[in-house]
C-alpha positions in Angstrom: 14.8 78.3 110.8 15.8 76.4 113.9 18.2 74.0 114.5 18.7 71.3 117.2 22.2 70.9 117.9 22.6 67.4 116.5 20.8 68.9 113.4 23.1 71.2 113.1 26.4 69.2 113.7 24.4 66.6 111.3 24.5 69.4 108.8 28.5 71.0 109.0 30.0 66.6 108.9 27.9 66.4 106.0 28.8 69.4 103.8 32.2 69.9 105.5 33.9 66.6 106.4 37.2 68.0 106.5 36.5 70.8 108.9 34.3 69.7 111.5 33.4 72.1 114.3 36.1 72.5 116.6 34.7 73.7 119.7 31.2 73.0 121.2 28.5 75.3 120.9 27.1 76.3 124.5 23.4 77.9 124.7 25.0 81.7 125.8 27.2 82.1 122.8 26.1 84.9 121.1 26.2 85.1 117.1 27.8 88.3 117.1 30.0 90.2 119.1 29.9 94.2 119.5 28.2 97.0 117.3 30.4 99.7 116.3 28.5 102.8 114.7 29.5 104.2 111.3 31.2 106.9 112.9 33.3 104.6 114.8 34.8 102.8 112.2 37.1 104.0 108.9 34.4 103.0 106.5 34.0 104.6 103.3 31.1 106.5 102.6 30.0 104.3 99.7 30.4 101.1 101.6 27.2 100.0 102.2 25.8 103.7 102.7 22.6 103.3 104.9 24.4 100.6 107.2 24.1 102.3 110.7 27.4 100.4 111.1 29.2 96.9 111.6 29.1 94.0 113.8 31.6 92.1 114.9 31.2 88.2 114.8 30.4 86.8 117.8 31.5 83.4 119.5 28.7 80.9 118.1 29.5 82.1 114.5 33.2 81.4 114.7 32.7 78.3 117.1 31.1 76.9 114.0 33.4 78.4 111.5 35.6 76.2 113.1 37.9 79.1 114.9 38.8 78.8 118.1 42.2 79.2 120.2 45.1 77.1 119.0 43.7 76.3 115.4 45.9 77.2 112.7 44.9 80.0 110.2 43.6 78.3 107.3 45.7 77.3 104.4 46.7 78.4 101.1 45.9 82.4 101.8 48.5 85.4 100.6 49.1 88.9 100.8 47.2 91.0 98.4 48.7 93.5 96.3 48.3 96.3 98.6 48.5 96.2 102.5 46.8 94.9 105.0 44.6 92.5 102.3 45.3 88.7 102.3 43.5 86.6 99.2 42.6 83.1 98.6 41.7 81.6 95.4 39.9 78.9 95.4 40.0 76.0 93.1 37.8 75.5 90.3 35.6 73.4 92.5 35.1 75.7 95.5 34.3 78.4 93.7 30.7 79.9 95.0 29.0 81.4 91.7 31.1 83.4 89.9 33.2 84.6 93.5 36.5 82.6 92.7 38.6 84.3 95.5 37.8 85.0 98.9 39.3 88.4 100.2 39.9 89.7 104.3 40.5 93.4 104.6 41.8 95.6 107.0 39.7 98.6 107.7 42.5 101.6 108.8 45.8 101.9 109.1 47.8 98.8 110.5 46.6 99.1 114.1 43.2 98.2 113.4 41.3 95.0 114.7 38.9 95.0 112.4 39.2 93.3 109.3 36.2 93.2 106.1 35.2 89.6 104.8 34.8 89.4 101.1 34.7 87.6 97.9 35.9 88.6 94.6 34.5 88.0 90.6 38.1 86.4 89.9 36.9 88.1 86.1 35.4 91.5 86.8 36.7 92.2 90.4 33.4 92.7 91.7 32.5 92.0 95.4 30.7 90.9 97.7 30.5 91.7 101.6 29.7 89.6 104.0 26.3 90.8 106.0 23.4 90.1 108.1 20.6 90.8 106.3 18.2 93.2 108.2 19.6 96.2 107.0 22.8 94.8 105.3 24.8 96.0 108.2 28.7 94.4 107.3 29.7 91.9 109.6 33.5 92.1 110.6 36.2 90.4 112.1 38.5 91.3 114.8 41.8 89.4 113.9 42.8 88.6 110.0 42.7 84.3 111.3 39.0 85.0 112.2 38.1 86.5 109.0 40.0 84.2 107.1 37.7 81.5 108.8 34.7 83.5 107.8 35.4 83.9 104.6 35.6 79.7 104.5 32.9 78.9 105.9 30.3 81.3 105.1 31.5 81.2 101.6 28.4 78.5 101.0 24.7 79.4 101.3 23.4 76.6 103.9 26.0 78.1 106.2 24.8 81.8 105.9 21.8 80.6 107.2 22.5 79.0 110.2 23.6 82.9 111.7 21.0 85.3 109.1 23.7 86.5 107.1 24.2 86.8 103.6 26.1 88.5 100.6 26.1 91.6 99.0 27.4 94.2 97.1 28.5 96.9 99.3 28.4 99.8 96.4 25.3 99.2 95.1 22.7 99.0 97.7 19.8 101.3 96.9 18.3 101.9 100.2 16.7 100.2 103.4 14.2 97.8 102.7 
């Protein structure tokens, strides 16, 4: 699917009137940023096991996230019960399917710019990992404010779409397609 520009700014005012895109989109930005191999990465073995790797989100897809230099992280997330994970639940009518919080990750020890975007089952703690679709490779963030915008955004279907990603569950993947 392709969108004009005014299509797609037609599309974000409509569904997201109280975060409009920040910054303007400009024909080079790419959608994601670099590739890291699976080696490269502290990724666990089960997570997403045929993923070559990760990708990193690129400037388009947090241009129209609405991140971009001088914007506050967005509101109303805390620290998780163990480090290095910050959670936001979302009220009753934000919730996307069952997925009632949205979760950011840190993948290594402290030092690490590379953070997992998630949600949760708020009942059976199941998740879900943000991806693009051809071979459900995770797509990551390099700073917890840009997951954290990620997470908000891409939380809703008709904004997966506009960048080929989707969600899925990263233990359960049965092979390439």
């Amino acid at each position: 699917m392709s969108f004009e520009r005014s299509d797609l700014m037609r599309l974000l005012d409509a569904c997201w009137d109280d975060q409009p895109v920040t910054a303007p989109l400009k024909p080079d930005d790419e959608i994601f940023g670099p590739f890291l191999e699976r080696s490269e990465v502290a990724i666990p073995p089960d997570y997403f096991p045929y993923a070559p790797g990760v990708l990193f989100a690129g400037p388009r897809m947090l241009k129209l996230a609405g991140c971009k230099p001088g914007v506050p992280c967005p509101s109303c997330w805390e620290r998780g019960a163990n480090p290095g994970v910050w959670v936001r639940c979302c009220l009753p009518f934000e919730k996307v399917e069952r997925y009632g919080n949205l979760q950011v990750r840190q993948s290594g020890d402290w030092r690490t710019k590379r953070w997992a975007v998630e949600r949760v089952d708020y009942s059976t703690g199941k998740i879900r990992a943000l991806v693009f679709v051809i071979d459900s490779v995770p797509v990551w963030a390099q700073s917890r404010r840009e997951a954290m915008f990620l997470a908000e955004f891409y939380r809703e279907d008709h904004a997966l779409h506009l960048v080929g990603c989707c969600w899925k569950n990263p233990r359960h993947e049965t092979g390439r397609h």
